[in-house]
N, CA, C, O and CB atoms as a CASP TS submission, in Angstrom:
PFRMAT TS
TARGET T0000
AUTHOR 0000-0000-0000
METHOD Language model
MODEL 1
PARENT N/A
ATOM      1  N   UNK     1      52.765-177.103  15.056  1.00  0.00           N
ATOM      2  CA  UNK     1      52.860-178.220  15.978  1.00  0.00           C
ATOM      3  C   UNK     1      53.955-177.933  16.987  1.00  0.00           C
ATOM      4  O   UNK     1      55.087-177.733  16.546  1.00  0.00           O
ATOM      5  CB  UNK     1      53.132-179.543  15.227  1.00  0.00           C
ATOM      6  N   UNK     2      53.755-177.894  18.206  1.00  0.00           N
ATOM      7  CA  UNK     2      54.607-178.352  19.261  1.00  0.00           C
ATOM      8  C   UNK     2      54.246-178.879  20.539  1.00  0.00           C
ATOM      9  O   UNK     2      53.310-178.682  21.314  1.00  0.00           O
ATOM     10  CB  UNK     2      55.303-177.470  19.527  1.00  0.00           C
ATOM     11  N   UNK     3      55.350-179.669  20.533  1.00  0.00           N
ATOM     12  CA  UNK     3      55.532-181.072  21.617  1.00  0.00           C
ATOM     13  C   UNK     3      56.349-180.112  22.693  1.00  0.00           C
ATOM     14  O   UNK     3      56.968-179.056  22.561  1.00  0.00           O
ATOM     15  CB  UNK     3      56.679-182.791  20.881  1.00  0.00           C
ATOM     16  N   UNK     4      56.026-181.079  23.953  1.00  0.00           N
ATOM     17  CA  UNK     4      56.906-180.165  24.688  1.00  0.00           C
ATOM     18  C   UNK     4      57.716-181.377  25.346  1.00  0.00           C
ATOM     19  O   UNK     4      57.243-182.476  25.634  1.00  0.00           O
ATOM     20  CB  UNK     4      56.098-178.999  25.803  1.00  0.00           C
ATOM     21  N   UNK     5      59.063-180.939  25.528  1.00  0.00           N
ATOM     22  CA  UNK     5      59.871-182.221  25.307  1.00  0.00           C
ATOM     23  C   UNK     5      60.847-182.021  26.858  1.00  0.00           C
ATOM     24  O   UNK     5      61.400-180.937  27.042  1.00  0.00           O
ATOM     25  CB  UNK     5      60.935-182.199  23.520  1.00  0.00           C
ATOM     26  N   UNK     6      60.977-183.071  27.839  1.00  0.00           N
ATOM     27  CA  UNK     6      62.076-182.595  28.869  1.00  0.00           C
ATOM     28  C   UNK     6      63.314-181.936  28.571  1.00  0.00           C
ATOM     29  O   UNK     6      63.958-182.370  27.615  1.00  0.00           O
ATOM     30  CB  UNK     6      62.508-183.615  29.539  1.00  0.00           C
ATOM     31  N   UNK     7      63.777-180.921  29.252  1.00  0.00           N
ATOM     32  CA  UNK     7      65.359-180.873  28.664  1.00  0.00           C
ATOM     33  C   UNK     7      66.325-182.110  28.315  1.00  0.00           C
ATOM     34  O   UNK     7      67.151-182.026  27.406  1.00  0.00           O
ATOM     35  CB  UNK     7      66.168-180.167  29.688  1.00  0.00           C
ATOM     36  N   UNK     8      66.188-183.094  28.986  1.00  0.00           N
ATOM     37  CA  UNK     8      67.110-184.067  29.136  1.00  0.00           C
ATOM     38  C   UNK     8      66.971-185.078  27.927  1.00  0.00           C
ATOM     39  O   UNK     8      67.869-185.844  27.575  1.00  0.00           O
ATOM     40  CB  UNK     8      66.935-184.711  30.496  1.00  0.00           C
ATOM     41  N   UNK     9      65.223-184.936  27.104  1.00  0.00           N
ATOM     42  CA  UNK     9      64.918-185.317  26.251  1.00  0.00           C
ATOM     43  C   UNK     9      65.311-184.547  24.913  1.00  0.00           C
ATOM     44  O   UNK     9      65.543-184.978  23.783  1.00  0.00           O
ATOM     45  CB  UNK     9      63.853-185.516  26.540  1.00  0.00           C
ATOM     46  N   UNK    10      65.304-183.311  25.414  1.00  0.00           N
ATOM     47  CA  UNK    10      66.199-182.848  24.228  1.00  0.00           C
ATOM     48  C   UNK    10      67.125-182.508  23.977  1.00  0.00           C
ATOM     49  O   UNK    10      67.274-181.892  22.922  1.00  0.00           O
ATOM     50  CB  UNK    10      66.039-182.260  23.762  1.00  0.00           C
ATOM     51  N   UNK    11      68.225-182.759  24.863  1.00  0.00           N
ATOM     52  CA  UNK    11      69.618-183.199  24.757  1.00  0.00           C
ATOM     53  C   UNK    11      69.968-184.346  24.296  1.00  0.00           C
ATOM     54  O   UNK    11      70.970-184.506  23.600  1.00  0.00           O
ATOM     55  CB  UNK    11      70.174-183.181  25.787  1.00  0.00           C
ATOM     56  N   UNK    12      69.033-185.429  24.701  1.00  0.00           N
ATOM     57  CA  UNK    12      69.803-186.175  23.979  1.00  0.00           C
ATOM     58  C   UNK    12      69.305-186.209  22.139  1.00  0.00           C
ATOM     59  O   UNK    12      70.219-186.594  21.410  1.00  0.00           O
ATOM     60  CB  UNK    12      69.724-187.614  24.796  1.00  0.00           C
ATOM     61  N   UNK    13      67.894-185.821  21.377  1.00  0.00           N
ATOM     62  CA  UNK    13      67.797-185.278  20.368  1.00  0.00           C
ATOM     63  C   UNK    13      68.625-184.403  19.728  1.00  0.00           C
ATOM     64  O   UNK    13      69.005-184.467  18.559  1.00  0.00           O
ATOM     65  CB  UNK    13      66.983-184.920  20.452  1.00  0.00           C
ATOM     66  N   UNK    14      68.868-183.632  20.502  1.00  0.00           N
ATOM     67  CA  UNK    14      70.095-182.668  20.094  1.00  0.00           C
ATOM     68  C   UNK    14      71.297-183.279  19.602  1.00  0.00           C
ATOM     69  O   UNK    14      71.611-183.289  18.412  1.00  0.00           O
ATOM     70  CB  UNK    14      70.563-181.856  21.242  1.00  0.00           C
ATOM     71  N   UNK    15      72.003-183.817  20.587  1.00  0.00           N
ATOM     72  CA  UNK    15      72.947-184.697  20.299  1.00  0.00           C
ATOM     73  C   UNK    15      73.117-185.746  18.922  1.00  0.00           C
ATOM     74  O   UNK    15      74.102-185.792  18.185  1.00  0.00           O
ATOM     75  CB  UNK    15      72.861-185.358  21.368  1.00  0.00           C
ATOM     76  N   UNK    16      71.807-186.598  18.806  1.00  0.00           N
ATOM     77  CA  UNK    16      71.729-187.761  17.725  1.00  0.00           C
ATOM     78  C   UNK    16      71.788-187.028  16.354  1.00  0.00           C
ATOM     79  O   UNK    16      72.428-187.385  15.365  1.00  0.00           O
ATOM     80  CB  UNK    16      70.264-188.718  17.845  1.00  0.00           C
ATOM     81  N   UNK    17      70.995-185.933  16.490  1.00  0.00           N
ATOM     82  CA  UNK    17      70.969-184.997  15.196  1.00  0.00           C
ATOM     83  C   UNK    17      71.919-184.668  14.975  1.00  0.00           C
ATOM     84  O   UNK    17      72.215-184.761  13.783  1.00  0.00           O
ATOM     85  CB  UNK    17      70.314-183.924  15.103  1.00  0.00           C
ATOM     86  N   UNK    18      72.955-184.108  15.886  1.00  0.00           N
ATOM     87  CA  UNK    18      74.131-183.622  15.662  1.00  0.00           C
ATOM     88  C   UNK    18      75.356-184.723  15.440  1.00  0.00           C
ATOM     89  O   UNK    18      76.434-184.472  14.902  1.00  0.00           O
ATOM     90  CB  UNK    18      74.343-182.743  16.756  1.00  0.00           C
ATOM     91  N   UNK    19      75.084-185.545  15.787  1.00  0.00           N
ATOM     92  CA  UNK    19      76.015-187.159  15.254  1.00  0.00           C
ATOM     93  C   UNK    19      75.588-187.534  13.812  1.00  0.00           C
ATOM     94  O   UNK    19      76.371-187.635  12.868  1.00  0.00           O
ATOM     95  CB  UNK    19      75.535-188.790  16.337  1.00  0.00           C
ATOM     96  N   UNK    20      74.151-187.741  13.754  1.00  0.00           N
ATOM     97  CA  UNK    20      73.734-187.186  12.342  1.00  0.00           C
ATOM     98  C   UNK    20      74.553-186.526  11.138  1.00  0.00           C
ATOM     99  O   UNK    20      75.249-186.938  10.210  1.00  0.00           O
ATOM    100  CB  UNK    20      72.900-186.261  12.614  1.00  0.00           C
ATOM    101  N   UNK    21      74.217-185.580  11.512  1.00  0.00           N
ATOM    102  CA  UNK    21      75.058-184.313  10.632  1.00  0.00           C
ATOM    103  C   UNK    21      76.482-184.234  10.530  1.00  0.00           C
ATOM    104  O   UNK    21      77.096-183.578   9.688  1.00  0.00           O
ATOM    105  CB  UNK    21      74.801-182.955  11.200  1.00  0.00           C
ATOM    106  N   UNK    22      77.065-185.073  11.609  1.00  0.00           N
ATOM    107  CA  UNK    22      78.649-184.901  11.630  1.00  0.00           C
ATOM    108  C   UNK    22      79.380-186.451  10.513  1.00  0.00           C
ATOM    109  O   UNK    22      80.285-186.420   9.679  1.00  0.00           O
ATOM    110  CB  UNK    22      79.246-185.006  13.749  1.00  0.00           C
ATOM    111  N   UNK    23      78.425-187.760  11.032  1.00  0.00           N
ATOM    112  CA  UNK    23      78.682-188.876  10.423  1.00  0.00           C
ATOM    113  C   UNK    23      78.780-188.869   8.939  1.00  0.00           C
ATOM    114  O   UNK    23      77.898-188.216   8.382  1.00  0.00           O
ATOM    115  CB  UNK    23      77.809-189.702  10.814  1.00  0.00           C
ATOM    116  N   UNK    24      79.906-189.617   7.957  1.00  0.00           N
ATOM    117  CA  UNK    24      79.644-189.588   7.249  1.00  0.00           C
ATOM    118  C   UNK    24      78.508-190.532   6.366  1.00  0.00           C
ATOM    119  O   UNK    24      77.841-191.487   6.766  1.00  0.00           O
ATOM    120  CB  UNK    24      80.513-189.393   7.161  1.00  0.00           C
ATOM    121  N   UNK    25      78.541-190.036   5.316  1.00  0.00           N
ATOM    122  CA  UNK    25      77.117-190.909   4.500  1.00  0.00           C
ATOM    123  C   UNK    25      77.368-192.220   4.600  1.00  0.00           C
ATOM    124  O   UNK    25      78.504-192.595   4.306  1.00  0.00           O
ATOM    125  CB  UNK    25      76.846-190.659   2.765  1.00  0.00           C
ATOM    126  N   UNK    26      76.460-193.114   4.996  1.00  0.00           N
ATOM    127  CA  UNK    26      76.468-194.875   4.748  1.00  0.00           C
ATOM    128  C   UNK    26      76.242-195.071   3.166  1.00  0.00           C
ATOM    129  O   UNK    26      75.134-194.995   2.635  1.00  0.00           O
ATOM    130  CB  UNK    26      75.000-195.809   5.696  1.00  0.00           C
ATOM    131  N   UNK    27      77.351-195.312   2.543  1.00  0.00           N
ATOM    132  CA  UNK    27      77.102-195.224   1.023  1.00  0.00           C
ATOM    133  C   UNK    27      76.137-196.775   0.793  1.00  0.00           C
ATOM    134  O   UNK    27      75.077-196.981   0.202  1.00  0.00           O
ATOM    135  CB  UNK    27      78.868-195.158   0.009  1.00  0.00           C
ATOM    136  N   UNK    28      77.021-197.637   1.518  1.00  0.00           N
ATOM    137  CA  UNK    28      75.406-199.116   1.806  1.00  0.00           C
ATOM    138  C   UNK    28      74.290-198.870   1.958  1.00  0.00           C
ATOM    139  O   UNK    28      73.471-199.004   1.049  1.00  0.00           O
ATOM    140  CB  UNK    28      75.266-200.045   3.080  1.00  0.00           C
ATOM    141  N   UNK    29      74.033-198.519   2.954  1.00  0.00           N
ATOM    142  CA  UNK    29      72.580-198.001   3.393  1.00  0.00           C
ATOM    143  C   UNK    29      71.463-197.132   2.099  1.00  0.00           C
ATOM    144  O   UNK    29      70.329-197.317   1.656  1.00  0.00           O
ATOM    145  CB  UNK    29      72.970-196.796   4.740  1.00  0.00           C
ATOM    146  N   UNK    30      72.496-196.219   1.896  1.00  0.00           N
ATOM    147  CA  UNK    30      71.959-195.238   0.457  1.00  0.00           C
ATOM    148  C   UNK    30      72.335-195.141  -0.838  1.00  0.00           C
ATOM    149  O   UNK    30      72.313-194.213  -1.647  1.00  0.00           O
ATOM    150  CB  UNK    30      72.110-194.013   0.585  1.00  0.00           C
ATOM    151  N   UNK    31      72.752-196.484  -0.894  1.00  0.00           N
ATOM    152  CA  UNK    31      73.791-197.233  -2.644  1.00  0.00           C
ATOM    153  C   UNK    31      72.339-197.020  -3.730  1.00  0.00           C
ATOM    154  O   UNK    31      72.546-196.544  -4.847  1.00  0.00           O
ATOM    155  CB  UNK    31      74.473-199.913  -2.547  1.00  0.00           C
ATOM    156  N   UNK    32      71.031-197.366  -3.356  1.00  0.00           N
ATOM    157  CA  UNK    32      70.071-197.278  -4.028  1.00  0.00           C
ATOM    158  C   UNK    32      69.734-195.808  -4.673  1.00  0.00           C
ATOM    159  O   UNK    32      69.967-195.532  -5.850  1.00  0.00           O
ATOM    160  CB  UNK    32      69.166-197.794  -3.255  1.00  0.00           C
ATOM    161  N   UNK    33      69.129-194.873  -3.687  1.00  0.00           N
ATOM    162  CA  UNK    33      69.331-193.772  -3.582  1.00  0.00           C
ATOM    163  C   UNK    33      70.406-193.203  -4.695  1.00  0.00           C
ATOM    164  O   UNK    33      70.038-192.803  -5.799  1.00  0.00           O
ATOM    165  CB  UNK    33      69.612-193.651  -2.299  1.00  0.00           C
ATOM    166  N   UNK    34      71.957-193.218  -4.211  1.00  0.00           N
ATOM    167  CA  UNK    34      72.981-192.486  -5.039  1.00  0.00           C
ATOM    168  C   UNK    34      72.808-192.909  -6.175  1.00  0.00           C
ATOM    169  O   UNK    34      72.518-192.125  -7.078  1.00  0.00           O
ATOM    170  CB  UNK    34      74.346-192.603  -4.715  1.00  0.00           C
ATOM    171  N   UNK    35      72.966-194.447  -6.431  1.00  0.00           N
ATOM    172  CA  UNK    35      72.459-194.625  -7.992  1.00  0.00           C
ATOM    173  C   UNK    35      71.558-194.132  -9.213  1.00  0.00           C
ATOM    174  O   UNK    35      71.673-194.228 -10.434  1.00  0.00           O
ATOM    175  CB  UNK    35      72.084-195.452  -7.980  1.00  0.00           C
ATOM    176  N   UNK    36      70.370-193.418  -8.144  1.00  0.00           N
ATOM    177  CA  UNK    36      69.295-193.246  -8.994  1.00  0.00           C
ATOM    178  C   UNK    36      69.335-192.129  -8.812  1.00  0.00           C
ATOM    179  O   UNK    36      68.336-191.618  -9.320  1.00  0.00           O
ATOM    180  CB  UNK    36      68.090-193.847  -8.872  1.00  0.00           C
ATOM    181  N   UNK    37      70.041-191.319  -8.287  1.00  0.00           N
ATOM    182  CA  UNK    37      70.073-189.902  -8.276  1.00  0.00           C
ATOM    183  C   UNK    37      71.785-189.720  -9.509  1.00  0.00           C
ATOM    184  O   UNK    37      72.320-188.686  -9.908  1.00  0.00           O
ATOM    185  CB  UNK    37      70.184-189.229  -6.193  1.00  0.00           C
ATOM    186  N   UNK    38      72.021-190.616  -9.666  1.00  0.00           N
ATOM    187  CA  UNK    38      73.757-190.590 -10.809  1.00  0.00           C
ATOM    188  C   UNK    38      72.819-190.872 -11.824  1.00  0.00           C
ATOM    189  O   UNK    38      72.541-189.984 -12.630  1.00  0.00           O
ATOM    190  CB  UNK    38      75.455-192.074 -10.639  1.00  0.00           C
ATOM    191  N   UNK    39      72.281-192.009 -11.899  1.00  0.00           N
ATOM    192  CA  UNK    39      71.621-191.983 -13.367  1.00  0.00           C
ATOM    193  C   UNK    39      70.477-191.458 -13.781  1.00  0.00           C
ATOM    194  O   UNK    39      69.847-192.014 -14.682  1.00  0.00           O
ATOM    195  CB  UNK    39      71.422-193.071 -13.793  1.00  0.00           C
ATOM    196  N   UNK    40      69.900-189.975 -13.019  1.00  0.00           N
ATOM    197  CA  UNK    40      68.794-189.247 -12.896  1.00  0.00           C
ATOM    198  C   UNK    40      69.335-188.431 -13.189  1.00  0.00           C
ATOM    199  O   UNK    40      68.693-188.289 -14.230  1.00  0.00           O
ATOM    200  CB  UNK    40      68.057-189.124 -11.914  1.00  0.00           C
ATOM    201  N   UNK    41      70.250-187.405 -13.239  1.00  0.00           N
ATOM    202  CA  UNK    41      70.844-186.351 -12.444  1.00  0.00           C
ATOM    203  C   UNK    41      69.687-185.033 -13.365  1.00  0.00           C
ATOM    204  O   UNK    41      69.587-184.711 -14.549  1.00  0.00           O
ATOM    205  CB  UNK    41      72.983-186.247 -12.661  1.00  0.00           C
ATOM    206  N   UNK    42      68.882-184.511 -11.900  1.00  0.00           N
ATOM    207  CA  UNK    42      68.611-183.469 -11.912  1.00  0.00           C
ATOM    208  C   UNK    42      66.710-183.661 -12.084  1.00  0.00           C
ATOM    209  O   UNK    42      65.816-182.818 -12.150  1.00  0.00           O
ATOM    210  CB  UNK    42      69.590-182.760 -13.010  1.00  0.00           C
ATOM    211  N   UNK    43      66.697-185.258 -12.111  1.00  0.00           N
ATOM    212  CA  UNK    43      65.494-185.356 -12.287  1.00  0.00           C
ATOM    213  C   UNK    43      64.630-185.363 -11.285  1.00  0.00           C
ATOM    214  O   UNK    43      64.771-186.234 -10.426  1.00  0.00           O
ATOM    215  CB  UNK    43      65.337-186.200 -12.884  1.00  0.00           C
ATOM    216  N   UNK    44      63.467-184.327 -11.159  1.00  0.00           N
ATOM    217  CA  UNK    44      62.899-183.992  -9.831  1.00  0.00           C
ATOM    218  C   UNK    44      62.180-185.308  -9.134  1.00  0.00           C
ATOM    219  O   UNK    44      62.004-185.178  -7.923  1.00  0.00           O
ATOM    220  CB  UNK    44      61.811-182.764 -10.031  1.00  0.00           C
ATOM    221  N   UNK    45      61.737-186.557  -9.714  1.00  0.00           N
ATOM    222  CA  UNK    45      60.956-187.431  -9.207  1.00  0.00           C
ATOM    223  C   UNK    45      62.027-187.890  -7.955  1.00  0.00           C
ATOM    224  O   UNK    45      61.717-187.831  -6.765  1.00  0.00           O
ATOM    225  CB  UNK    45      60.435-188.567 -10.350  1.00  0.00           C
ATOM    226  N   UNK    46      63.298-188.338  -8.445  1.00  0.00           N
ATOM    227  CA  UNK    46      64.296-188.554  -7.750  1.00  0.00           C
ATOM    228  C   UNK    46      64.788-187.876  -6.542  1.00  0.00           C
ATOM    229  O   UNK    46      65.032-188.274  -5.403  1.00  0.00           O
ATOM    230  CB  UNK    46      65.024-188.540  -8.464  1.00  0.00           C
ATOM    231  N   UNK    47      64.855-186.826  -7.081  1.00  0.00           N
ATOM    232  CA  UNK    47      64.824-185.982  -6.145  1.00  0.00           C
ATOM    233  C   UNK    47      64.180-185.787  -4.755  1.00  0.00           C
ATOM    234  O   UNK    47      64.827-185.552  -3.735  1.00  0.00           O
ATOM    235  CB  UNK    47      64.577-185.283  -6.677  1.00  0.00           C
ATOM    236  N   UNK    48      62.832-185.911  -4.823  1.00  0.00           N
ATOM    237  CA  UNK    48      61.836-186.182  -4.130  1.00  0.00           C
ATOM    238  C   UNK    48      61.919-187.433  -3.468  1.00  0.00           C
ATOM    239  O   UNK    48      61.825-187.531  -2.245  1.00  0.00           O
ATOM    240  CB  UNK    48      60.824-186.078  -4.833  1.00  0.00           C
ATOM    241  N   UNK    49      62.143-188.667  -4.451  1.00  0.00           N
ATOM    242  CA  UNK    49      62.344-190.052  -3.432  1.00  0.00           C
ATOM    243  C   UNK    49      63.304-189.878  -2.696  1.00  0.00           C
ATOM    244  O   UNK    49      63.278-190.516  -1.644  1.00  0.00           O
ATOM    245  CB  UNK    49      62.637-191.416  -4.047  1.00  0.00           C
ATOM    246  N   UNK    50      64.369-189.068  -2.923  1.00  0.00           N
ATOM    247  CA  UNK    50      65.659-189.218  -1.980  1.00  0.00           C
ATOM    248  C   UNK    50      65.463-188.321  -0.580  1.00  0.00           C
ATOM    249  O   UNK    50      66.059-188.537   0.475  1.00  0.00           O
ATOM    250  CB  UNK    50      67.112-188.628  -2.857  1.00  0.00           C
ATOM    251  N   UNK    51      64.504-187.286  -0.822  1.00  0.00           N
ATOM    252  CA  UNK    51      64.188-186.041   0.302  1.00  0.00           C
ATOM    253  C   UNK    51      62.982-187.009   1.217  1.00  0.00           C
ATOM    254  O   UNK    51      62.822-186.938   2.435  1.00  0.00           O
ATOM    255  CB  UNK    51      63.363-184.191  -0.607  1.00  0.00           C
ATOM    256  N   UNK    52      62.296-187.808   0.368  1.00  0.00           N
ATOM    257  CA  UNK    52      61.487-188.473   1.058  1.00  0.00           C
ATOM    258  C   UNK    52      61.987-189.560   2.105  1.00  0.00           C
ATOM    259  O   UNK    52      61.387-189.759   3.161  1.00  0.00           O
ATOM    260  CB  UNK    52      60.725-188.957   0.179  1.00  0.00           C
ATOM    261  N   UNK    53      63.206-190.290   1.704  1.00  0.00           N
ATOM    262  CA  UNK    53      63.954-190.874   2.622  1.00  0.00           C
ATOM    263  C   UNK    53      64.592-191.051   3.755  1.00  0.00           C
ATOM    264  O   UNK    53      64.809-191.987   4.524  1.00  0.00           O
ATOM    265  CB  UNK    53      64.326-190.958   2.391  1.00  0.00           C
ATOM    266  N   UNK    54      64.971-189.351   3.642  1.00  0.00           N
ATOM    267  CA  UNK    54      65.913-188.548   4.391  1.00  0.00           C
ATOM    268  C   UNK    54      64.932-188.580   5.813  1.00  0.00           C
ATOM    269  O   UNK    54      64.974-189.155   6.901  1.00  0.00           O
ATOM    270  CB  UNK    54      66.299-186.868   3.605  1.00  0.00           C
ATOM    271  N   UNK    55      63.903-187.468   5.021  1.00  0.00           N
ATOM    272  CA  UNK    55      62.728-186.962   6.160  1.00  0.00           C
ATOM    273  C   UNK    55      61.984-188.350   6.722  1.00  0.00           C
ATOM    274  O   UNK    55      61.533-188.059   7.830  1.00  0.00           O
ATOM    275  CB  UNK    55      61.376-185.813   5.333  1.00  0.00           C
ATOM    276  N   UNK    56      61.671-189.753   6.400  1.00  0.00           N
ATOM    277  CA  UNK    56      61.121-190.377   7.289  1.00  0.00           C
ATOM    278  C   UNK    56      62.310-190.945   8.208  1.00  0.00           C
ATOM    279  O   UNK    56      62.024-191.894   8.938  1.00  0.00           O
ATOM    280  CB  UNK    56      60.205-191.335   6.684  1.00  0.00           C
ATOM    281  N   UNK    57      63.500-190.487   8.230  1.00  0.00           N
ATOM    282  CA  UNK    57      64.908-191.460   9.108  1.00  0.00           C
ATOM    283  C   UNK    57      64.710-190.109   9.890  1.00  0.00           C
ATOM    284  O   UNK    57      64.911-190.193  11.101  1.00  0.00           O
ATOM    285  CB  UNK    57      66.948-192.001   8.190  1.00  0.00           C
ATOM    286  N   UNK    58      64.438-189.184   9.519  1.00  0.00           N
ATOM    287  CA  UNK    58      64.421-187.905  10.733  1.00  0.00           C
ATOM    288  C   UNK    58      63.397-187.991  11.214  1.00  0.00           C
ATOM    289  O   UNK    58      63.314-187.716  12.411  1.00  0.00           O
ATOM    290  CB  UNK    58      64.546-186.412  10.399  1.00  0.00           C
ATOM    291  N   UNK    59      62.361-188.351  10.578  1.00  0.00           N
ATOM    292  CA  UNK    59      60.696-188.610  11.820  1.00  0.00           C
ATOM    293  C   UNK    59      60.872-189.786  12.888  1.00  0.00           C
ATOM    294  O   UNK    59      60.263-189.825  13.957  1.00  0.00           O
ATOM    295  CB  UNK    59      58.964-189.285  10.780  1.00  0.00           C
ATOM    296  N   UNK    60      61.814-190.762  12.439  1.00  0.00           N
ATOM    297  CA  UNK    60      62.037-191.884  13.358  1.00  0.00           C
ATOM    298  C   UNK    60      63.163-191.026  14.546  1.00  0.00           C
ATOM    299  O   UNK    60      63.038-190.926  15.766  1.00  0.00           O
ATOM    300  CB  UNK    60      62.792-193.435  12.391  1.00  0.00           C
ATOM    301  N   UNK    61      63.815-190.706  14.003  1.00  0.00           N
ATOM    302  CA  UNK    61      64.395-189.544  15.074  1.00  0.00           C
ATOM    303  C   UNK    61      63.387-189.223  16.303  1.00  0.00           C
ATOM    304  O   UNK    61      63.149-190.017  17.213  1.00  0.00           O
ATOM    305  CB  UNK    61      64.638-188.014  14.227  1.00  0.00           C
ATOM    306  N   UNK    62      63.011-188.339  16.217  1.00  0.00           N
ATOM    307  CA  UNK    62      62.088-187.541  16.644  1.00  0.00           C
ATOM    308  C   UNK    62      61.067-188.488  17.085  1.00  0.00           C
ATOM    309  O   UNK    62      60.418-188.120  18.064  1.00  0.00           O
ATOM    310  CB  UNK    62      61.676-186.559  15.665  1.00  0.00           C
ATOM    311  N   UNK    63      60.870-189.269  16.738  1.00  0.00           N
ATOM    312  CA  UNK    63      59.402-190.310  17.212  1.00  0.00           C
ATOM    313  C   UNK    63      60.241-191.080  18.738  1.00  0.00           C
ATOM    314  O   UNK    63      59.566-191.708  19.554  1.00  0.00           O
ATOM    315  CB  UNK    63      58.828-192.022  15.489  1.00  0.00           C
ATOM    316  N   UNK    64      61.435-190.930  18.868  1.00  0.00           N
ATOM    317  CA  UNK    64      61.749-191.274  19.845  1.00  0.00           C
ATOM    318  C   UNK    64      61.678-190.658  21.150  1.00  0.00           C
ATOM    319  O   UNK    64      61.482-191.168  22.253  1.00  0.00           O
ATOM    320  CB  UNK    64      62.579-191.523  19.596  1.00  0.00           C
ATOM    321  N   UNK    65      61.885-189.413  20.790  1.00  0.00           N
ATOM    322  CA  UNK    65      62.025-188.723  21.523  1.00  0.00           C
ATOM    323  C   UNK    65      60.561-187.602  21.942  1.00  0.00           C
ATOM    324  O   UNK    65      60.623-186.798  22.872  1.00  0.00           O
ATOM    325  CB  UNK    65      63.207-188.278  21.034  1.00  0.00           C
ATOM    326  N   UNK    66      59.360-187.765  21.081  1.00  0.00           N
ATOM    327  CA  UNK    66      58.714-186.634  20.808  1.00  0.00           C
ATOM    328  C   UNK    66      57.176-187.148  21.517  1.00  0.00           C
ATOM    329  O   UNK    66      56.376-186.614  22.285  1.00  0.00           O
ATOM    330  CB  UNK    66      58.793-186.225  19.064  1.00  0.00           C
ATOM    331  N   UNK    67      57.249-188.432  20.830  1.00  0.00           N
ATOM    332  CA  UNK    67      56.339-189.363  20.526  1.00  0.00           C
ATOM    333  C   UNK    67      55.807-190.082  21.641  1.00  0.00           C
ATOM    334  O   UNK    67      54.963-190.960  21.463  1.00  0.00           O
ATOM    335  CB  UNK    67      56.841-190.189  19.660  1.00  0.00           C
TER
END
């Protein structure tokens, strides 16, 4: 798959991702999450719900900009 995106559109993608990555974790936001990954630890279902989380807040990303 590729989108073809203005530069200016992907600067500012660039950017949010990279505020992203720099911010620290909203332990509120992902109190659910950490919990069930502390009282899981290592269990792949969990695992998966938490990767699954991640990746639809990064498709909303991208749906802004792509979409």
């Amino acid at each position: 798959f590729h989108a073809a995106i203005s530069d200016r559109k992907y600067e500012f993608l660039s950017r949010e991702l990279k505020d992203l990555f720099a911010s620290p974790v909203d332990l509120v936001h992902y109190s659910a999450i950490i919990t069930e990954l502390k009282e899981s630890p290592g269990n792949p279902q969990a695992m998966e719900h938490c990767e699954r989380v991640v990746m639809q807040e990064l498709i909303q990303i991208f749906k802004k900009y792509v979409f």
